[in-house]
C-alpha positions as CSV (number, residue, x, y, z in Angstrom):
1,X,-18.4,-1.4,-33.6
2,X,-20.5,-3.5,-31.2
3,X,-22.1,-2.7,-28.3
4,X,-19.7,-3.5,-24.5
5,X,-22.2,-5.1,-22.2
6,X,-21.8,-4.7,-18.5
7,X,-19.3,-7.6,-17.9
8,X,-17.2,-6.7,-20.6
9,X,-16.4,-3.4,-19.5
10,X,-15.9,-4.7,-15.6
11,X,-13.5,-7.3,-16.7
12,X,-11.4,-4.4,-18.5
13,X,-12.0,-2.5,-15.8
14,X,-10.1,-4.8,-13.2
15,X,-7.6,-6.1,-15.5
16,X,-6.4,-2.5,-16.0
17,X,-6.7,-2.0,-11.8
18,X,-5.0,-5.5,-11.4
19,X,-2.3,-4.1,-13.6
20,X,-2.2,-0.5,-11.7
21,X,-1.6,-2.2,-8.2
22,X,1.1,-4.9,-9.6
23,X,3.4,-1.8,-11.2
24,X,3.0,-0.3,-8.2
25,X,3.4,-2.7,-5.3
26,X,6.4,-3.8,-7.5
27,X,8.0,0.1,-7.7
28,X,10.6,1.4,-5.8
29,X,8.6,4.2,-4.6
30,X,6.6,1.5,-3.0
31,X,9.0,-0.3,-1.0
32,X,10.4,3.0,0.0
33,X,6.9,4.2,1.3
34,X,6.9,0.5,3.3
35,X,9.7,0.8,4.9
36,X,9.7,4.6,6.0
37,X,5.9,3.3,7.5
38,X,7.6,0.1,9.3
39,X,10.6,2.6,10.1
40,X,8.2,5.2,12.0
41,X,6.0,2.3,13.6
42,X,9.1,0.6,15.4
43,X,10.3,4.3,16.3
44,X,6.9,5.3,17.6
45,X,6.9,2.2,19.3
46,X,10.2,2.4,21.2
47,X,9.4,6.0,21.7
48,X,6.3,5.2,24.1
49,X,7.9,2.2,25.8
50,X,11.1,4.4,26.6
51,X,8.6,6.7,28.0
52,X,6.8,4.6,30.1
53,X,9.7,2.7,31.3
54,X,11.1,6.1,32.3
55,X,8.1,7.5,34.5
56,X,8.0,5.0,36.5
């Protein structure tokens, strides 16, 4: 077997990463994490102007 230099083993390195982040940005268990994120922004959001508008 021959030796791996340096930029062999990097390019294997981010094709497998590549691959990693593609499975997962394209999972279910993705989008679900997204939208409970976006979900709890918008609430956190309404939360505080509801507040404000409220103390004054």
């Amino acid at each position: 077997m021959g030796k791996l230099n340096n930029n062999h083993i990097s390019k294997i390195f981010v094709n497998f990463t590549a691959k990693q982040m593609t499975n997962f940005v394209s999972s279910k268990e993705f989008k679900k994490r997204v939208m409970d994120f976006i979900f709890n922004a918008v609430d956190d959001v309404v939360t505080i102007v509801y507040d404000e508008a409220h103390k004054k």
